[in-house]
N, C-alpha and C positions, 0 to 999 in steps of 0.2 A: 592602290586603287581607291576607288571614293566610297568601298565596302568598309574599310578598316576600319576597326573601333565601335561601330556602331552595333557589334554583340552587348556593347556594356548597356545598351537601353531594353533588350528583350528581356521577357521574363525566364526565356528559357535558355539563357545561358550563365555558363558560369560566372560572379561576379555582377550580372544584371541585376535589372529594378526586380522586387516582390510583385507577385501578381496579382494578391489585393492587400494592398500592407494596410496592417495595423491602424484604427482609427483610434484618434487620439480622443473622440467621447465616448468611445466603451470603455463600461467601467469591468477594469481587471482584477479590481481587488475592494470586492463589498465589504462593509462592514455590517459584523453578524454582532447582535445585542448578547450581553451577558445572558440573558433569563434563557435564550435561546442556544445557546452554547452548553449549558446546563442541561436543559432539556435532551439537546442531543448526546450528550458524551452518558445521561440514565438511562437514555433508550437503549445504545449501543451496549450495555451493559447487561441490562434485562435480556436483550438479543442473542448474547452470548450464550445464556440459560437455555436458549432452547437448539437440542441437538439439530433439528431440522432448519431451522434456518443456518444454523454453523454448515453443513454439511452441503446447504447449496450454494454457497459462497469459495466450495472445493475443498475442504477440507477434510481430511481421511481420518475420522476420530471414531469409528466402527472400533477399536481395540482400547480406547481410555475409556478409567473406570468410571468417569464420571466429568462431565460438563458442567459450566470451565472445572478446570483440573486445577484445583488446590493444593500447593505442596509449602512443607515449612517455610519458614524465613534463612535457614541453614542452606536456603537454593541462592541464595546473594552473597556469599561468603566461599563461591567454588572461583576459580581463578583460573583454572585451565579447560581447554576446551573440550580434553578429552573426560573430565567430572562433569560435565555438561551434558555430552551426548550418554554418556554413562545414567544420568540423571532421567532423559529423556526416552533411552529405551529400560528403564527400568517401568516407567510407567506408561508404557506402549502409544508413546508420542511420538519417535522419534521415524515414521511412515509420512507424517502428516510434514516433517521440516526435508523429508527427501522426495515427496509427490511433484515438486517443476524439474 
């Protein structure tokens, strides 16, 4: 028939055109200034400190003793997964890595 093939121009079929493809002057990938980069990764850091913006970002930390939770350098040195979870409900973290 004089139908055939002509799915491959709709957008709404399998294998068709995109329906508003991609332009080739948006820019996809800004570049962000060092001083700026900086700035954000002290902020995020400072932000961490405070319980209340942690906990609206979803996170279940009602039971750690203390925001961010510092624990030795002997935490880089576990190899198995289950010293890990062991690690993490010792210090009533391990709500906040099963909360999804």
């Amino acid at each position: 028939t004089h139908r055939s093939g002509q799915g491959a121009f709709g957008n709404m079929c399998r294998g068709g055109r995109m329906f508003a493809p991609t332009k080739i002057w948006r820019r996809w990938h800004r570049r962000v200034g060092v001083n700026q980069k900086r700035y954000a990764m002290c902020s995020a850091i400072a932000a961490s400190s405070i319980p209340a913006l942690v906990m609206s970002k979803g996170h279940m930390i009602q039971e750690v003793p203390e925001v961010p939770l510092v624990v030795s350098n002997k935490a880089q040195e576990l190899t198995k997964t289950k010293e890990a979870v062991a690690l993490l409900r010792q210090h009533h973290a391990w709500t906040d890595v099963l909360k999804v």
